[in-house]
C-alpha positions in Angstrom: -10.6 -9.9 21.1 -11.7 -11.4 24.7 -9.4 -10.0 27.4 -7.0 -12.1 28.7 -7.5 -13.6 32.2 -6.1 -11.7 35.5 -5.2 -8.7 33.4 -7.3 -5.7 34.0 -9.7 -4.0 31.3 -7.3 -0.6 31.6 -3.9 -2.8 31.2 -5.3 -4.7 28.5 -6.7 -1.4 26.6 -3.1 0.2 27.0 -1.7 -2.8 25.8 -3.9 -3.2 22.6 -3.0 0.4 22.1 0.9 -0.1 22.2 1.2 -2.4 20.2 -1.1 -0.2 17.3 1.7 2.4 17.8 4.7 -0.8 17.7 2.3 -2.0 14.8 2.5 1.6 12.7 6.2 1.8 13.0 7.2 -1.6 11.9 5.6 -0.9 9.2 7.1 2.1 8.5 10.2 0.4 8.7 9.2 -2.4 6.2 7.8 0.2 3.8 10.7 2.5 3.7 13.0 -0.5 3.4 14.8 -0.2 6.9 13.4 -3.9 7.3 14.1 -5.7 4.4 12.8 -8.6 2.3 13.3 -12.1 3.9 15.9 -10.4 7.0 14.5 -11.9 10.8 12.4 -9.4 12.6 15.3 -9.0 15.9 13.0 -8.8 18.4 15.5 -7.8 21.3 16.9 -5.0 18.7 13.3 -3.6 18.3 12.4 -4.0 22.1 15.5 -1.9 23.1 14.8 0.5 19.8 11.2 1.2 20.4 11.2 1.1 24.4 9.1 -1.6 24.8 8.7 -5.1 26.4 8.7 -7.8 23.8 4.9 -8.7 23.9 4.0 -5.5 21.8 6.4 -6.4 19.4 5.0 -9.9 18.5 1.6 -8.6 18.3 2.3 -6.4 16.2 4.2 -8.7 14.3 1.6 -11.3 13.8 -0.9 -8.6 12.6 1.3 -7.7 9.9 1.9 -11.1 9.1 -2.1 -11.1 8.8 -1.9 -8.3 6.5 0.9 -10.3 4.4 3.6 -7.9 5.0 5.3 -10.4 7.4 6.4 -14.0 7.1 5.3 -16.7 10.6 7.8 -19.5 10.3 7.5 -21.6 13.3 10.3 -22.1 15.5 11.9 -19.6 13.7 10.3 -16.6 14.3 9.0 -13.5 11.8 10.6 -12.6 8.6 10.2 -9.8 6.6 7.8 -11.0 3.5 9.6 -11.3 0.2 7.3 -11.1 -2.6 8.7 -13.1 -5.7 8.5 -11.3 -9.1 5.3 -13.7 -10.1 3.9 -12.9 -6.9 4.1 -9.2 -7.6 2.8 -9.3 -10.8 -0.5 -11.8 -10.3 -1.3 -9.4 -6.9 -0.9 -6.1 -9.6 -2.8 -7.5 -12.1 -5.6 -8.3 -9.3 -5.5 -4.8 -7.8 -5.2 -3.0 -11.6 -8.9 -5.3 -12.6 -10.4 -4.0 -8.9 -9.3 -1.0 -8.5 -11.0 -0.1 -12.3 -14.1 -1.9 -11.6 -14.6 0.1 -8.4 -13.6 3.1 -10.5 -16.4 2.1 -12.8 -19.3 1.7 -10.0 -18.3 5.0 -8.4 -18.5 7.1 -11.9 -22.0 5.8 -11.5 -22.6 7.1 -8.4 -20.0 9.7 -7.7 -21.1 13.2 -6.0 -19.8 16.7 -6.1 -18.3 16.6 -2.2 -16.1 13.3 -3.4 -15.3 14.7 -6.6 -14.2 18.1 -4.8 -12.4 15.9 -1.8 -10.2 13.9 -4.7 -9.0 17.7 -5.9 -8.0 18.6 -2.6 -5.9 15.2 -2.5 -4.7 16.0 -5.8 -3.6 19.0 -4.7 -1.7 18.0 -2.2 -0.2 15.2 -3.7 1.0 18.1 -6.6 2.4 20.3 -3.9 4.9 17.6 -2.7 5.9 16.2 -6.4 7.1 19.7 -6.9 9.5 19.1 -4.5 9.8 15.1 -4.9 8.8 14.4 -0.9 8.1 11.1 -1.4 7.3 10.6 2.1 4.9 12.9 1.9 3.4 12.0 -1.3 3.0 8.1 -0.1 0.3 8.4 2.7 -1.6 10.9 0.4 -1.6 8.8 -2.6 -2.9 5.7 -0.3 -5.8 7.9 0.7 -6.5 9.0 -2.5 -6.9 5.1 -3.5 -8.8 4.3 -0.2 -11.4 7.2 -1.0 -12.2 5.9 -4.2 -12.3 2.6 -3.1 -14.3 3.1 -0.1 -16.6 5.6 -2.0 -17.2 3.5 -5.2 -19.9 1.8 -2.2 -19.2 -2.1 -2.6 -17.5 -2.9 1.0 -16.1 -6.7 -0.5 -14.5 -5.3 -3.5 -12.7 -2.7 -1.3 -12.1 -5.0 1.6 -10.2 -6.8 -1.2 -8.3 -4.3 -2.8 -7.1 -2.8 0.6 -5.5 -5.7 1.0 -3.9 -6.1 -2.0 -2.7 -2.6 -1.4 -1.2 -4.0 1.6 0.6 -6.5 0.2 2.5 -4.6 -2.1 3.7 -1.3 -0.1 7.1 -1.9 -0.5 6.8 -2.3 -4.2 4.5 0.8 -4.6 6.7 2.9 -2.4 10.2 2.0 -4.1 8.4 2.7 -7.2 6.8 6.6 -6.7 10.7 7.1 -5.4 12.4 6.9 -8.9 12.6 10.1 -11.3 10.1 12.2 -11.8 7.4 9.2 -11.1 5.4 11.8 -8.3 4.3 13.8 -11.5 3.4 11.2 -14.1 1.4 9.7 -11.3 -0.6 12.7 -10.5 -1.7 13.2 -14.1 -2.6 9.9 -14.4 -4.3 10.5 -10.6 -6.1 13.7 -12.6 -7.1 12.0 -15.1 -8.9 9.3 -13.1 -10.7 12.4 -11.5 -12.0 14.2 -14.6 -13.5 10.7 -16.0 -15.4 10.7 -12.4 -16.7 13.6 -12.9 -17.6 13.6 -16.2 -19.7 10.5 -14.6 -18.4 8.4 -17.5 -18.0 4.5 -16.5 -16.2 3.4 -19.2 -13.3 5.8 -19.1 -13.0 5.5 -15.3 -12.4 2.0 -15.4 -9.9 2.7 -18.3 -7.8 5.6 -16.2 -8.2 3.2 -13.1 -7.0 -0.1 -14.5 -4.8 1.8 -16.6 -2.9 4.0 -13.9 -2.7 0.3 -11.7 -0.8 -1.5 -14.8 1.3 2.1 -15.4 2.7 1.8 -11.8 3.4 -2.2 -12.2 6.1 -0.7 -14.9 7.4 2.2 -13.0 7.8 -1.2 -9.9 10.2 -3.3 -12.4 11.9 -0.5 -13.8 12.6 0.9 -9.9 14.2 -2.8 -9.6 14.5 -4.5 -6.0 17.5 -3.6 -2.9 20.4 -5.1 -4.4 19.6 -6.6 -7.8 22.5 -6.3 -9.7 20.2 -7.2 -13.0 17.4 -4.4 -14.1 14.2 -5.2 -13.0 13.6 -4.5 -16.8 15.8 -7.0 -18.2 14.1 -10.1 -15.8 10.4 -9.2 -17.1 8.9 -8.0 -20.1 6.6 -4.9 -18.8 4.3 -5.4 -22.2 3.3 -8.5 -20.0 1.5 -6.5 -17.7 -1.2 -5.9 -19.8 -1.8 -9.3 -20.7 
């Protein structure tokens, strides 16, 4: 980004960096649902919240709207993205065929350090099911994705997913937050792991693809803020695998 005129390299550098932090914590607040879908991003409210000037804050803003999390109406302002159930499910059923094909190209590939790295995430992941900190569970389980995706060593593919990933945090989130969801997806997370290392293509892209279309049901079952219909009862979840 070329630095804006009369401002300083240090001022522009601290400002970049402010609004990454104003950045990381609207998200946060989109993700965990204190923002919700479709409400106006209040500006003043999040200036006086955060302790910042308003500039930040509408950086910030129009990166996320880059990354599809937020809505740019003009003359309006920014809205919280609202994904429609269509939406949800055509994005899902993108990340669920990626996600398995870069499953597939990493079996291929896969080495002993990243096999013993995804343990160690499993791990983790485990430690805070057993206590149902889904919190703490979330950022693991994105990093657990992002490895794979990052190791399976085709950048465009993961470029891709990562943004699909993006896309649907709130869904994701609201979905590992229901019963004892942090479990079944760790076995399914397990799974994934031992096809890797058994370096067999075939069944990594079956565990990936079929762990993706597993969590699509667990996302309409966990239903949206205020529906006063199931999420169940407004799609059919044997679609998903259509």
């Amino acid at each position: 980004m070329k630095e804006p005129e009369g401002v300083s390299a240090i001022d522009f550098l601290r400002t970049r960096s402010l609004a990454n932090v104003v950045q990381a914590e609207i998200e946060r607040m989109i993700i965990e649902g204190e923002l919700k879908p479709n409400e106006r991003v209040n500006e003043n409210a999040l200036s006086q919240r955060l302790g910042v000037s308003r500039g930040p804050i509408r950086e910030a803003c129009s990166a996320l709207g880059a990354m599809g999390l937020i809505e740019i109406i003009p003359n309006r302002g920014f809205f919280i993205r609202a994904l429609s159930n269509d939406e949800a499910l055509d994005l899902s059923k993108a990340r669920a065929a990626i996600f398995g094909s870069l499953a597939m190209m990493l079996a291929e590939t896969v080495t002993d350090e990243t096999i013993a790295m995804l343990r160690g995430l499993l791990e983790k992941m485990e430690a805070f099911a057993d206590v149902g900190d889904v919190h703490e569970y979330y950022p693991i389980n994105l990093e657990f994705h992002r490895q794979i995706s990052q190791a399976a060593g085709n950048q465009r593919l993961a470029s891709l997913y990562q943004s699909f990933v993006r896309e649907l945090h709130i869904q994701r989130y609201r979905a590992l937050s229901t019963g004892d969801t942090l479990h079944v997806s760790n076995k399914e997370h397990r799974a994934l792991v031992d096809a890797l290392e058994a370096r067999d293509p075939l069944a990594s892209l079956v565990a990936a693809r079929g762990h993706i279309l597993n969590g699509i049901k667990r996302t309409w079952e966990a239903g949206q803020p205020g529906d006063s219909v199931p999420a169940k009862a407004k799609i059919d979840p044997r679609s998903v695998g259509r």
